[in-house]
C-alpha positions as CSV (number, residue, x, y, z in Angstrom):
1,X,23.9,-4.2,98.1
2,X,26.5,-2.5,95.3
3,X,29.0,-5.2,94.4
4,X,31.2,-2.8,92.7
5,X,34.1,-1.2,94.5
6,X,32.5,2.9,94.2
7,X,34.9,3.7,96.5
8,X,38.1,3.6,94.6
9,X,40.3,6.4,95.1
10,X,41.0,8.8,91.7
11,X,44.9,8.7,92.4
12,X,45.8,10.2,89.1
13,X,49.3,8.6,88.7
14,X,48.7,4.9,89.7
15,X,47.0,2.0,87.6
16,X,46.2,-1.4,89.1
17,X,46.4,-3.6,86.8
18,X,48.6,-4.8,84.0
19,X,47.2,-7.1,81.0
20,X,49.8,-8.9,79.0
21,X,48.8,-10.3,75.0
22,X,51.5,-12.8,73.4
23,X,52.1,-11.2,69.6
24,X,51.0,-13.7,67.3
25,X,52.1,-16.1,69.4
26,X,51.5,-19.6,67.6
27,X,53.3,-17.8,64.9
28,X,55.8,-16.4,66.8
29,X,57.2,-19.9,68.8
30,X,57.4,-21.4,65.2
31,X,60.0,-17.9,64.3
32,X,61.9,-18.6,67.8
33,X,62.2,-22.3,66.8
34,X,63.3,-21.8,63.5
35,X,65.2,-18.7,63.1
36,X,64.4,-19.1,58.8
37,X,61.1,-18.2,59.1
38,X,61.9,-14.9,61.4
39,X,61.2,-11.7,59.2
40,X,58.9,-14.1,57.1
41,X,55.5,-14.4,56.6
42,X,54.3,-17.3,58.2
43,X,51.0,-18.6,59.1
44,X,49.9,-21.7,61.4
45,X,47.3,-24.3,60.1
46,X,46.0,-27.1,61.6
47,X,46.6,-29.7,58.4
48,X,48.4,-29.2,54.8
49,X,45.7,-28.6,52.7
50,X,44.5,-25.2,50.9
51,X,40.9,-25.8,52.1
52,X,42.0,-25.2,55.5
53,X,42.0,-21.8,57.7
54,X,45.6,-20.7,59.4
55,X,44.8,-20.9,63.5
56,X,47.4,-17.7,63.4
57,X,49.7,-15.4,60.9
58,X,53.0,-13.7,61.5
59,X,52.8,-9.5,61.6
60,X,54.8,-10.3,58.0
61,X,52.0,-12.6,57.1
62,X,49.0,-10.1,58.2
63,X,50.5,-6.7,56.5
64,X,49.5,-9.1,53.3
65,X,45.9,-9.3,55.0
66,X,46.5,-13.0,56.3
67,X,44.4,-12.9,59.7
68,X,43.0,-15.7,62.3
69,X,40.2,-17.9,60.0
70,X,41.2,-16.5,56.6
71,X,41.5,-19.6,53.8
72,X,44.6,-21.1,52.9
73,X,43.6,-20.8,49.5
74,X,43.1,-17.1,49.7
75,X,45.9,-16.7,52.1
76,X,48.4,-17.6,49.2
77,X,46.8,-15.6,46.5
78,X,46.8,-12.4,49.0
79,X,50.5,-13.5,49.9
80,X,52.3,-15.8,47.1
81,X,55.6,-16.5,49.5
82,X,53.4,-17.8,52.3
83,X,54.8,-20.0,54.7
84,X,52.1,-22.9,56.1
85,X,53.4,-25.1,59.1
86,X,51.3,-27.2,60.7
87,X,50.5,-26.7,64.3
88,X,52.2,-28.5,67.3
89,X,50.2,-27.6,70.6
90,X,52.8,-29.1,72.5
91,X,55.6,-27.4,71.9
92,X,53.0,-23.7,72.8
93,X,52.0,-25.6,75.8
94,X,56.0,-26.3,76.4
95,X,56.2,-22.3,75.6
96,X,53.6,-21.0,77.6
97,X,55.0,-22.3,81.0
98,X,58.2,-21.2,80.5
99,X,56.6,-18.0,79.7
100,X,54.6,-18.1,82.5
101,X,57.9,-18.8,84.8
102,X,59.9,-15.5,83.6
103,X,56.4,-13.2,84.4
104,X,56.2,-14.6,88.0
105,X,59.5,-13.8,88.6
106,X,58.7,-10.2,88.0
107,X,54.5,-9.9,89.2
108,X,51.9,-11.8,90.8
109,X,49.9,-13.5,88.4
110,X,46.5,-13.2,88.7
111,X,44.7,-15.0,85.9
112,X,45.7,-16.9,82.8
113,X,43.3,-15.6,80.1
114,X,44.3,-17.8,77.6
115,X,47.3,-19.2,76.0
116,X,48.8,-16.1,75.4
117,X,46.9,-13.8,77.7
118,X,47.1,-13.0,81.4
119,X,46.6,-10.4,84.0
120,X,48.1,-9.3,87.2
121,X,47.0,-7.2,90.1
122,X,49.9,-5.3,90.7
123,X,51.3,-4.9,93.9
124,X,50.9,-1.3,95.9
125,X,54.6,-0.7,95.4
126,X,54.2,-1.1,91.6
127,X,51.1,0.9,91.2
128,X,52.2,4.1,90.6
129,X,52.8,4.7,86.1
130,X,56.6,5.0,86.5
131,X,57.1,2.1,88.8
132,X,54.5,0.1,86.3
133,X,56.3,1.0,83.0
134,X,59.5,-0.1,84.9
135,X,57.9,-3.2,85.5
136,X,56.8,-3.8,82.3
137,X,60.3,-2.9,80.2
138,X,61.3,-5.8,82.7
139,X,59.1,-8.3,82.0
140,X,59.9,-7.4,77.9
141,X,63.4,-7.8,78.3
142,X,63.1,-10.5,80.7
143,X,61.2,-12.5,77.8
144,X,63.3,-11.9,75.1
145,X,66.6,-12.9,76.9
146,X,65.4,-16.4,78.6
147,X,62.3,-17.4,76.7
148,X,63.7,-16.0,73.0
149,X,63.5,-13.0,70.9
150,X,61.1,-14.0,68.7
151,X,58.8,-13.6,71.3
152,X,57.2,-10.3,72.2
153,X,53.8,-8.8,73.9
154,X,51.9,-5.9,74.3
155,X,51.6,-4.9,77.6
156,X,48.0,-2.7,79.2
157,X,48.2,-0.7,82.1
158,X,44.8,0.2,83.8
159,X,42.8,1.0,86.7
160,X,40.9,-2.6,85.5
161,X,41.6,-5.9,83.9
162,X,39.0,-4.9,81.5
163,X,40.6,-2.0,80.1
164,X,44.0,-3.1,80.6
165,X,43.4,-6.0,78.4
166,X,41.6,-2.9,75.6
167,X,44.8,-1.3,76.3
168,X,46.9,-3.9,74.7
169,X,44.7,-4.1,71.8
170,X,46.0,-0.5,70.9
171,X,49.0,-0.7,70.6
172,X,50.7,-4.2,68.5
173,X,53.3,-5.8,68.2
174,X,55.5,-4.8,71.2
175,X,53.0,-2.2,72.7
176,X,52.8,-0.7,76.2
177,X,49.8,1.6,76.4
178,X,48.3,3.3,80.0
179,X,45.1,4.3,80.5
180,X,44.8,5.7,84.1
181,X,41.5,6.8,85.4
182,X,41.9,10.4,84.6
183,X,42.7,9.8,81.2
184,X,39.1,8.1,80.8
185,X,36.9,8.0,78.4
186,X,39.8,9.8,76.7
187,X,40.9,7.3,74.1
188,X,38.4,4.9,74.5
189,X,36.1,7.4,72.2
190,X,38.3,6.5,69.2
191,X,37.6,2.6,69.3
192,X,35.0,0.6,67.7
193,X,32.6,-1.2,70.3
194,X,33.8,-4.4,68.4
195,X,37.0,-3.2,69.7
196,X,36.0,-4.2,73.4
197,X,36.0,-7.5,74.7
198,X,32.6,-9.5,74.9
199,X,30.8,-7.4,72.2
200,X,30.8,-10.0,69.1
201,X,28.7,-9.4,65.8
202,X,25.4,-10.8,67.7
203,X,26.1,-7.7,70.4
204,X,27.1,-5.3,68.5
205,X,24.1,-5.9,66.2
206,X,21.9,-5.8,69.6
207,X,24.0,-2.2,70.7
208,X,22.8,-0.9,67.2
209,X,19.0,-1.9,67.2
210,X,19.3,0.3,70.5
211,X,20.8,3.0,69.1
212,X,24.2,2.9,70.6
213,X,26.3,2.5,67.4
214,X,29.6,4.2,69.1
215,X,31.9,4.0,72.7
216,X,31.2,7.6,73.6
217,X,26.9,6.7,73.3
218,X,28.1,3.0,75.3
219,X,30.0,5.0,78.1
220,X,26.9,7.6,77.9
221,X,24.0,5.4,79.1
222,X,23.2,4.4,82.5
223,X,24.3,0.8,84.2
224,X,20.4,0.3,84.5
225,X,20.2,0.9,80.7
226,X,23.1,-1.3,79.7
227,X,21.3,-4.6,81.8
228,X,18.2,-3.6,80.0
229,X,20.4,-4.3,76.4
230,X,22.5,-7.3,77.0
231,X,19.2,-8.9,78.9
232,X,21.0,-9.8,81.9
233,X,23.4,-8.4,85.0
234,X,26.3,-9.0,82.5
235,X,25.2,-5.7,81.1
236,X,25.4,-3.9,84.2
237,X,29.2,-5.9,84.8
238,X,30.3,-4.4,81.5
239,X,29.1,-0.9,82.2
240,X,31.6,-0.8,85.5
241,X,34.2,-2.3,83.7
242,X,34.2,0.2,80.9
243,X,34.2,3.1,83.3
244,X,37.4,2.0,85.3
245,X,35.6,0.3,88.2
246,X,37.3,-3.1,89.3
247,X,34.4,-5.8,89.2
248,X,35.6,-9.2,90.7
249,X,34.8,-12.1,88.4
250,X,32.9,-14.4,88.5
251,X,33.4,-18.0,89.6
252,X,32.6,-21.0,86.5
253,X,32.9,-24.5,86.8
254,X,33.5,-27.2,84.1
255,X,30.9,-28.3,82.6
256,X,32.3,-30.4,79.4
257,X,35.4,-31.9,78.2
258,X,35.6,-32.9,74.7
259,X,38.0,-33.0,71.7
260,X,37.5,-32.3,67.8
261,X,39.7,-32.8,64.8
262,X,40.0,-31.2,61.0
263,X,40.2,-34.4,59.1
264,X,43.5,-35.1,56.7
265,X,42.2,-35.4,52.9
266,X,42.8,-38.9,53.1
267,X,41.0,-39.6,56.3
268,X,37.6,-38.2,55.4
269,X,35.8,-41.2,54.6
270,X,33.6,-42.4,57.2
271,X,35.1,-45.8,57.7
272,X,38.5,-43.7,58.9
273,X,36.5,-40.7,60.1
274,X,34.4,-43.0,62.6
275,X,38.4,-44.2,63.8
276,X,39.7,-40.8,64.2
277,X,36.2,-40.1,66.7
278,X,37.4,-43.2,68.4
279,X,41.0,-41.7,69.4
280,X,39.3,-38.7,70.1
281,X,36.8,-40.0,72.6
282,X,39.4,-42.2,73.7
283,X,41.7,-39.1,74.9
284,X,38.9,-37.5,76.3
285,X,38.2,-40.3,78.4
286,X,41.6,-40.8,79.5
287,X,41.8,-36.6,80.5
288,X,37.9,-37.1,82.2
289,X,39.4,-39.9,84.4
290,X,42.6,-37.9,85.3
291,X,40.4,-35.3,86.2
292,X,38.4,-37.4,88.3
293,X,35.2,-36.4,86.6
294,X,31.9,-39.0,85.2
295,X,30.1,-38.3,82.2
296,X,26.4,-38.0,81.7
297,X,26.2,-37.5,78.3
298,X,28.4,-38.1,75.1
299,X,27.7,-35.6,72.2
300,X,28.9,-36.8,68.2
301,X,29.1,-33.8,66.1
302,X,30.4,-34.0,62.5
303,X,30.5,-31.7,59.1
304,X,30.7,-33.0,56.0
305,X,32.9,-31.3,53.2
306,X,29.6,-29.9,51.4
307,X,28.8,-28.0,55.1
308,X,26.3,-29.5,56.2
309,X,26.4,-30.4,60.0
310,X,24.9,-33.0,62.1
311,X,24.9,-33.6,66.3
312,X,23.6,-35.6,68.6
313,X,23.4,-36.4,72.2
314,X,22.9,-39.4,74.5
315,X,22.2,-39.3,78.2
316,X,23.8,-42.0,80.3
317,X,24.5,-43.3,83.9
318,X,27.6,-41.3,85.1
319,X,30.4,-42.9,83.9
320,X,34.2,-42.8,82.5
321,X,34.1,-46.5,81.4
322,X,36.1,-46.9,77.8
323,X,34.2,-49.9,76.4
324,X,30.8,-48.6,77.7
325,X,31.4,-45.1,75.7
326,X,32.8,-47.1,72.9
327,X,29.8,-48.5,72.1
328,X,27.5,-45.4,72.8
329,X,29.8,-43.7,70.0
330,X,29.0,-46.6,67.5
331,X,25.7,-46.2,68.5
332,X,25.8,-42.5,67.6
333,X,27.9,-43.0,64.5
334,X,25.2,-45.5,62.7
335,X,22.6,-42.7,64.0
336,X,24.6,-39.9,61.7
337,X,25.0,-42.1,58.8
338,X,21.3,-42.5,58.7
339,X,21.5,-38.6,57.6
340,X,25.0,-38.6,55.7
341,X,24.5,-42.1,53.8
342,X,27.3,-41.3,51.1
343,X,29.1,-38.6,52.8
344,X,33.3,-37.3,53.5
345,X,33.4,-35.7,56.5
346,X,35.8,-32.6,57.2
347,X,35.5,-32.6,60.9
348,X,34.5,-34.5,63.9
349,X,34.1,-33.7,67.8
350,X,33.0,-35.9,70.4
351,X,32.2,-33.9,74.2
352,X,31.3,-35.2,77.6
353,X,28.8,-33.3,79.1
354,X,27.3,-33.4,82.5
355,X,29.9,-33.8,84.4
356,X,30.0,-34.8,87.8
357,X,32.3,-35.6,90.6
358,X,32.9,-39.4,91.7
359,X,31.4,-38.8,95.0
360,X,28.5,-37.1,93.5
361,X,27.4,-39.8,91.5
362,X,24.0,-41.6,91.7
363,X,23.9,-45.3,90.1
364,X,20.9,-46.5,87.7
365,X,17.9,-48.6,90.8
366,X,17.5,-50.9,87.8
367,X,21.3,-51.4,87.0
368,X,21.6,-52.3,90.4
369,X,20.0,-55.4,90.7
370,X,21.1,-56.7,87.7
371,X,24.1,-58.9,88.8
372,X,24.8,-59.6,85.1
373,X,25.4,-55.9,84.4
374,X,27.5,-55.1,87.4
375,X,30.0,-58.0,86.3
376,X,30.2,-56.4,83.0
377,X,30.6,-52.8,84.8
378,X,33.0,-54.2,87.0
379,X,35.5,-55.6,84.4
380,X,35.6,-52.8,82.0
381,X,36.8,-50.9,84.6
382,X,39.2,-52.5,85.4
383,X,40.5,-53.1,81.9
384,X,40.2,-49.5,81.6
385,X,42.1,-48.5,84.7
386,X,44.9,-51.0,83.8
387,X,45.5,-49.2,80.0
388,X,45.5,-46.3,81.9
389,X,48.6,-48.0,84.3
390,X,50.4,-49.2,81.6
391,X,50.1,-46.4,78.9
392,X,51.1,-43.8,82.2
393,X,54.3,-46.1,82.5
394,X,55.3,-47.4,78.9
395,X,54.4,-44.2,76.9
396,X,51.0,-43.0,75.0
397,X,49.1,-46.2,73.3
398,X,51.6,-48.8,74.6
399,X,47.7,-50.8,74.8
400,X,45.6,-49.3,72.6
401,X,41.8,-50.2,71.5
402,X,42.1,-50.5,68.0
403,X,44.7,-48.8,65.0
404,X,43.5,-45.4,64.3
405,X,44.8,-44.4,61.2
406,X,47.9,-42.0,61.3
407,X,47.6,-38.6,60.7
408,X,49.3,-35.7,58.7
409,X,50.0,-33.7,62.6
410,X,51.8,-35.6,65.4
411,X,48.9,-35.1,67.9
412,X,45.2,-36.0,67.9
413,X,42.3,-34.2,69.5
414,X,45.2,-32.6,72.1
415,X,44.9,-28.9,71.4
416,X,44.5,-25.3,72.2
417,X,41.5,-23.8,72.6
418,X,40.5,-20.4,73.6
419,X,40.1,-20.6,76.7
420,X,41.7,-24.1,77.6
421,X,45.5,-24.4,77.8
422,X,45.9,-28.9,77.8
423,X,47.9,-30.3,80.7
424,X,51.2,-31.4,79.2
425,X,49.7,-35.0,80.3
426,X,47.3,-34.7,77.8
427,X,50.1,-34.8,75.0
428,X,51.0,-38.7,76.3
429,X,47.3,-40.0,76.8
């Protein structure tokens, strides 16, 4: 049975879905909450310190050639009157659901991407181009007058989420591109297949050793052919996608929750690094328990400021016990300093993996005779649920487990990732 909707009408003036892409959007909050830095080049960074990479560069910053993972150091030598301001994920957060609030006034939102991407499946009404571009000069103006001028997007318009999100990628800052299905492969021929989402350097290398090195030989070959190069029915998925047809996604479920940290200069010692993994697992315990999720597994991962990485796992009896995963993570730290005897450390990440639902769990047959054991079991948790009480009412670390050392950014292990936008709970665990 065919999965993919074949029977899609060709109605030449209608698209069905509009992608929207934040512009520089870390960047861009920090311009609408300062208006100094507007017109500026400006580039987000996770600490002070040159060794660092910016997390996100104004447009003013990138027409110097400051991009997403370049060096600070190298930043200021390609742009001498950069502007580094360390990253607050709260106040994004803060952004992005205010953001979120204007677009839902205007279109259904189907699915938020990302922190600064989302798409909606447009309503029939709004499907035909002039009704969409309507819709999207709204939604522009809508965000500049009640979320700020500072912040912009470019806007996609497509028979797919797929190509309305490579429609956005066309056109930046401010952009509003349409690619209806008539007008394909049209102007799909003059991108690189890096352009497209989900081919990275490992698939693009793979598309070469095939001999597709360009879109027009990608949108050339056969869906058959394309699941025979990615090794999978993801190939097949992509196929339909680039060719306009509109391929329901696919369902995930968590699997891990974890936090990780850049290390301050002055906390890379592992005395204060081994505190800093403490906070860290700490939060993530406090966000696993709010989720309502037990852990089977606690990974420690660190670098060390030469590059050299080390992780490790341990499996456990489901659990979300504080003092129990305290002790796992000194267990795992005196593990890593086996390796790293004398070493700084420039990051650390601790993640919970093998998660599970409380009614899913299954205790240990051995645990469960010993009476000793369940006493202990018993009483951490309820230590831990009582922190848990008290710091929900009093304010983040009103009881704390120890005095992690203070840091050169507000908040630790809380952040942004690419495809995880925090609860704003998360910011007062």
């Amino acid at each position: 049975m065919n999965i993919y909707n074949t029977n899609i009408q060709d109605v030449e003036d209608t698209v069905q879905w509009l992608f929207l892409d934040l512009n520089s959007y870390f960047a861009s909050v920090e311009q609408q909450m300062n208006p100094h830095l507007r017109g500026k080049p400006v580039a987000v960074v996770p600490t002070l310190a040159d060794a660092t990479c910016a997390i996100a560069a104004s447009y003013e910053a990138k027409a110097y050639g400051v991009k997403t993972g370049t060096k600070i150091f190298e930043a200021k030598k390609m742009c001498p009157d950069l502007i580094c301001i360390p990253a607050c994920h709260e106040k994004y957060v803060t952004f992005h659901h205010r953001i979120i609030d204007e677009i839902i006034l205007h279109t259904p939102i189907n699915k938020i991407c990302s922190i600064d991407e989302l798409s909606s499946r447009l309503p029939p009404n709004k499907r035909p181009v002039e009704a969409a571009i309507a819709l999207s000069e709204r939604i522009k103006e809508g965000l500049a007058k009640n979320v700020g001028p500072a912040i912009t997007c470019s806007i996609g318009l497509a028979p797919n989420s797929f190509l309305a999100k490579v429609a956005t990628d066309m056109e930046k800052p401010d952009g509003l591109v349409i690619l209806r299905r008539c007008d394909l492969p049209g102007r799909l021929f003059d991108l690189k297949l890096s352009d497209l989402p989900g081919i990275g350097k490992n698939m693009e290398a793979r598309l070469f050793r095939a001999g597709i090195t360009t879109v027009e030989k990608l949108w050339n070959i056969s869906p058959k052919h394309a699941r025979k190069i990615w090794g999978s029915v993801s190939g097949e998925r992509f196929w339909y996608n680039l060719h306009g047809f509109d391929v329901p996604d696919q369902k995930t479920s968590r699997s891990m929750i974890g936090h990780s940290r850049v290390l301050d200069p002055d906390l890379r010692e592992s005395d204060k690094a081994r505190l800093i993994a403490r906070r860290l697992l700490l939060k993530a315990l406090a966000r696993l328990r709010r989720e309502n999720f037990y852990a089977r597994s606690l990974q420690l991962g660190v670098k060390s400021v030469d590059g050299q990485k080390w992780a490790y796992e341990i499996t456990c009896n489901p659990s979300q016990d504080n003092f129990f995963f305290i002790k796992t993570l000194d267990e795992l730290w005196e593990l890593m300093t086996i390796t790293f005897r004398k070493s700084k450390f420039i990051k650390v990440s601790v993640i919970f993996g093998r998660l599970t639902q409380a009614g899913e769990c299954t205790g240990d047959l051995f645990e469960a005779c010993d009476t000793k054991a369940q006493e202990e079991q018993a009483k951490n948790s309820l230590l831990t649920f009582a922190m848990d009480h008290i710091n929900k009412r009093y304010g983040a670390e009103t009881v704390k487990l120890g005095f992690p050392p203070k840091t050169l950014a507000e908040d630790v292990g809380t952040k942004i990732a690419f495809s995880r936008i925090p609860d704003k709970a998360e910011f007062n665990e």
